[in-house]
C-alpha positions as CSV (number, residue, x, y, z in Angstrom):
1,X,0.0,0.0,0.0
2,X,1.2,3.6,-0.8
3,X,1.5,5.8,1.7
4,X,1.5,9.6,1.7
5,X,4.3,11.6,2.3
6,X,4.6,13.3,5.2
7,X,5.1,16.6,6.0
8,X,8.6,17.0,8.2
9,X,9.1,20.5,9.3
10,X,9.5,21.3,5.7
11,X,12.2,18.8,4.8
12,X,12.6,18.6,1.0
13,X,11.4,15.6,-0.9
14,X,14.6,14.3,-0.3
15,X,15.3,14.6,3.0
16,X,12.0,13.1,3.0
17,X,13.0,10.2,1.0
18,X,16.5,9.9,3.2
19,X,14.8,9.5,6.6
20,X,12.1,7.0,5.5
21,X,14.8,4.5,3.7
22,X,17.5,5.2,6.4
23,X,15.0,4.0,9.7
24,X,14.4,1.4,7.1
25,X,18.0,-0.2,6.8
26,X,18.9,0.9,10.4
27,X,16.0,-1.2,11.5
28,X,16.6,-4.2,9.4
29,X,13.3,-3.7,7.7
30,X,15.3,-4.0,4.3
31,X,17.8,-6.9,5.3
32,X,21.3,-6.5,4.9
33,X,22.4,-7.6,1.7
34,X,19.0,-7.2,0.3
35,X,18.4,-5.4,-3.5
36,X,16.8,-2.3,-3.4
37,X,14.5,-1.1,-6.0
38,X,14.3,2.5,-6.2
39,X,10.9,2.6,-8.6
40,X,9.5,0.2,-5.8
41,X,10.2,2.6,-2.6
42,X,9.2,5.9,-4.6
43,X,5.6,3.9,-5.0
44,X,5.8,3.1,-1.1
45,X,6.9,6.1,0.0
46,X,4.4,8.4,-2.3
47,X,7.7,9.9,-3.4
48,X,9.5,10.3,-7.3
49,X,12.6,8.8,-8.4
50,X,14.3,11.3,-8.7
51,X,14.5,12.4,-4.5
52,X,14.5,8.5,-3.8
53,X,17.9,8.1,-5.4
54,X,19.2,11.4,-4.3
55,X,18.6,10.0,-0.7
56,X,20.6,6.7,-1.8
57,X,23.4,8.5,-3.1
58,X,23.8,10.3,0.2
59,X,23.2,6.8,1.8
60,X,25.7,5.4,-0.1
61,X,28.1,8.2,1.1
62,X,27.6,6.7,4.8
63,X,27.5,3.1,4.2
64,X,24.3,2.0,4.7
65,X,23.6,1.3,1.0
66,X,26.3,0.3,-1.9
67,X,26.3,0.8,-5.9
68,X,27.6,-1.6,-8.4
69,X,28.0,-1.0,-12.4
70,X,25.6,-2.7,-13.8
71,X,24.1,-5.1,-10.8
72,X,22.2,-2.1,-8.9
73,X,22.3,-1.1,-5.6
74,X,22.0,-3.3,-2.2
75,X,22.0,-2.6,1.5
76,X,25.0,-2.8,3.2
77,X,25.7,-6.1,4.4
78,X,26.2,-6.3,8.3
79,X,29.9,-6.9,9.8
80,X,30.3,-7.6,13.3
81,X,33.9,-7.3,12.6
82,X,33.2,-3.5,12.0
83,X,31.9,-3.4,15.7
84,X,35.7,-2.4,16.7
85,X,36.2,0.5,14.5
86,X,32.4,1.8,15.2
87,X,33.0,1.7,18.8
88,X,36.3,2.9,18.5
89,X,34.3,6.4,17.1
90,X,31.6,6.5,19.4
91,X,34.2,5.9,22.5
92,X,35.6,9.2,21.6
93,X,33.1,11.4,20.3
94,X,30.0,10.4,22.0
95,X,31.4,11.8,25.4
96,X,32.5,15.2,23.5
97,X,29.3,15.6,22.2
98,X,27.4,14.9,25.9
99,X,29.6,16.9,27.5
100,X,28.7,19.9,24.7
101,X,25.3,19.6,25.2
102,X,25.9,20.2,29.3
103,X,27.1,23.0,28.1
104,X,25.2,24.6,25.1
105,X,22.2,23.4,25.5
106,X,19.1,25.5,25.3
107,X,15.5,25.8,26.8
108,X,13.8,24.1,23.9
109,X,16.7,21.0,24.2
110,X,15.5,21.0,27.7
111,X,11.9,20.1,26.9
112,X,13.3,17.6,24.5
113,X,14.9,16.2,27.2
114,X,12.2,16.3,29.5
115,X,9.8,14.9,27.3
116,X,12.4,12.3,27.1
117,X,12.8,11.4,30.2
118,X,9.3,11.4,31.0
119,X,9.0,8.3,28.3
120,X,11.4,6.4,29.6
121,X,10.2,4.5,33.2
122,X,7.5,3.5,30.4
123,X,10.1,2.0,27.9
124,X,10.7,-1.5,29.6
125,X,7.2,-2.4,28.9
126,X,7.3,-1.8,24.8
127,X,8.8,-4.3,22.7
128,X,12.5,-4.0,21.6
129,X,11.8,-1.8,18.6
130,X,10.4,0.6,20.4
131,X,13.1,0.3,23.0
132,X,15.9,1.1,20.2
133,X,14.0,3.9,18.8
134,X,13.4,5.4,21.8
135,X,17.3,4.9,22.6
136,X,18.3,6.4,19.6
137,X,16.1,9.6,19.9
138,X,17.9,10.1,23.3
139,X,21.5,9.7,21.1
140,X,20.7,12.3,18.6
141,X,18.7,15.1,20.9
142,X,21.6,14.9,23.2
143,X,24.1,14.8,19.5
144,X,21.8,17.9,18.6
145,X,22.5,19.8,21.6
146,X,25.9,19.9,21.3
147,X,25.4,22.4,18.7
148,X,28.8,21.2,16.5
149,X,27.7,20.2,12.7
150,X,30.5,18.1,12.1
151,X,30.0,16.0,15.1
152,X,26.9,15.8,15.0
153,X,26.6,14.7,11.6
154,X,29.8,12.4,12.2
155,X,28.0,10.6,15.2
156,X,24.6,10.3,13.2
157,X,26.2,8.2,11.3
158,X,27.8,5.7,13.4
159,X,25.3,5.6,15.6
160,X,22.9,4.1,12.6
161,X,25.9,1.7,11.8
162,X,26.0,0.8,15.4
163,X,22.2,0.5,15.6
164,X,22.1,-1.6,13.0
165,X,24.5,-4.4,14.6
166,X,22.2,-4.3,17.7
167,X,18.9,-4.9,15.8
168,X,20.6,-7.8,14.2
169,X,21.2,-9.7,17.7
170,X,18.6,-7.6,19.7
171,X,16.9,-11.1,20.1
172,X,19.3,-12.3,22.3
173,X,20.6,-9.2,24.1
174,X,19.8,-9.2,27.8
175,X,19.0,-6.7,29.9
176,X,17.8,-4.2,26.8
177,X,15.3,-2.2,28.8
178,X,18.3,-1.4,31.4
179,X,20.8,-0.7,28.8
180,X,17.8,2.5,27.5
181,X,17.1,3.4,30.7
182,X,20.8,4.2,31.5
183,X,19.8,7.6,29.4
184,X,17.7,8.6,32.7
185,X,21.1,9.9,34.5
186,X,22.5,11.1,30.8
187,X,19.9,13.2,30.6
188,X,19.8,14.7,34.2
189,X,23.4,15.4,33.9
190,X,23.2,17.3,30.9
191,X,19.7,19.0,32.2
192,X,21.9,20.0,35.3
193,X,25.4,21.0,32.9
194,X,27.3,18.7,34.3
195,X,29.6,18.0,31.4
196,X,31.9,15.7,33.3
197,X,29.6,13.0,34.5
198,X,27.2,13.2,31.1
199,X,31.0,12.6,29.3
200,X,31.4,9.5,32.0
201,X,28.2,8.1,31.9
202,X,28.1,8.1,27.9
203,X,31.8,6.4,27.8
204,X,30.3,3.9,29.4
205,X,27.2,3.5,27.9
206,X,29.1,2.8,24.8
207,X,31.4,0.7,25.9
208,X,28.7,-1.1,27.8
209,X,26.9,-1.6,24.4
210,X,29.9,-3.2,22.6
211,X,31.0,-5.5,25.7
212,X,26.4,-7.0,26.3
213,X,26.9,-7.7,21.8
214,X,30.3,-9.7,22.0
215,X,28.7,-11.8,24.9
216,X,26.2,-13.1,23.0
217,X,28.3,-13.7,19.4
């Protein structure tokens, strides 16, 4: 069934196109490895071509999609071999950009934050979908409020690359609706400014994420 495009804060048909297909591979919905048909998600999405493949060209750009002459284009298969290198990234930047937001911050990142937090005693009892959206809305308002572009933009995407390694084995990760409700004391310490301890507390929350996925491969 077709469904209508949505209106997204005025995002141009392209951005458009880029968020729907991205949640899409980050999610597993298209499967790693899997063909992708760009006349086919223009007619799902209620989108052209022509802002479908601009979106896969940028997607391409951040490895969640890949080309070949002549065979078409495919998502990206999943490594778990890559989960050094990603987690390699996020151990650095992730604390810079949580001890930014402490800093930068504004009122209407607070209410983001609030609403955030307000969600998540809830988020044990939704299934584990729900759980790693929720945990990656937390990553990027906190990535938003550090009010730096190039990180931001830089931990957007491996965040997705990371995301996409969890929803692979989030059947057999334990303890998933702790791991999400970690953010509770992330987001108080950034609510508060406390640069040092939101830096701490996200270190760990990265590392914590890489040791509970080599546990269970």
């Amino acid at each position: 069934m077709m469904s209508a495009p949505t209106e997204e804060a005025g995002l141009s048909l392209a951005e458009q196109a880029y968020h729907a297909i991205c949640d899409r591979l980050v999610m597993l919905r298209i499967n790693p490895g899997a063909p992708i048909n760009d006349e086919r998600l223009a007619r799902e999405l209620g989108l052209g071509r022509t802002p479908v493949r601009e979106a896969l060209k940028r997607l391409e750009l951040e490895r969640l999609v890949v080309a070949f002459p002549r065979r078409g284009t495919f998502a990206t298969e999943v490594h778990i071999s890559d989960l050094r290198h990603i987690s390699e990234v996020r151990a650095a930047l992730e604390p810079l950009a949580a001890a930014d937001a402490a800093q930068r911050a504004g009122a209407a990142d607070a209410l983001i934050f609030e609403r955030l937090l307000e969600e998540l005693p809830a988020a044990a009892r939704t299934d584990h979908r729900d759980l790693i959206r929720l945990d990656t809305r937390v990553h990027r308002a906190v990535y938003a409020a550090a009010y730096n572009p190039y990180l931001t933009a830089t931990l957007l995407q491996y965040g997705n690359l990371a995301t996409r390694i969890w929803c692979l084995f989030v059947d057999r990760l334990p303890g998933l609706a702790g791991h999400v409700a970690e953010h509770e004391a992330l987001l108080r310490a950034v609510l508060n400014g406390d640069g040092d301890t939101a830096a701490e507390l996200s270190a760990r929350h990265v590392a914590d994420f890489e040791a509970a996925v080599r546990a269970v491969i």
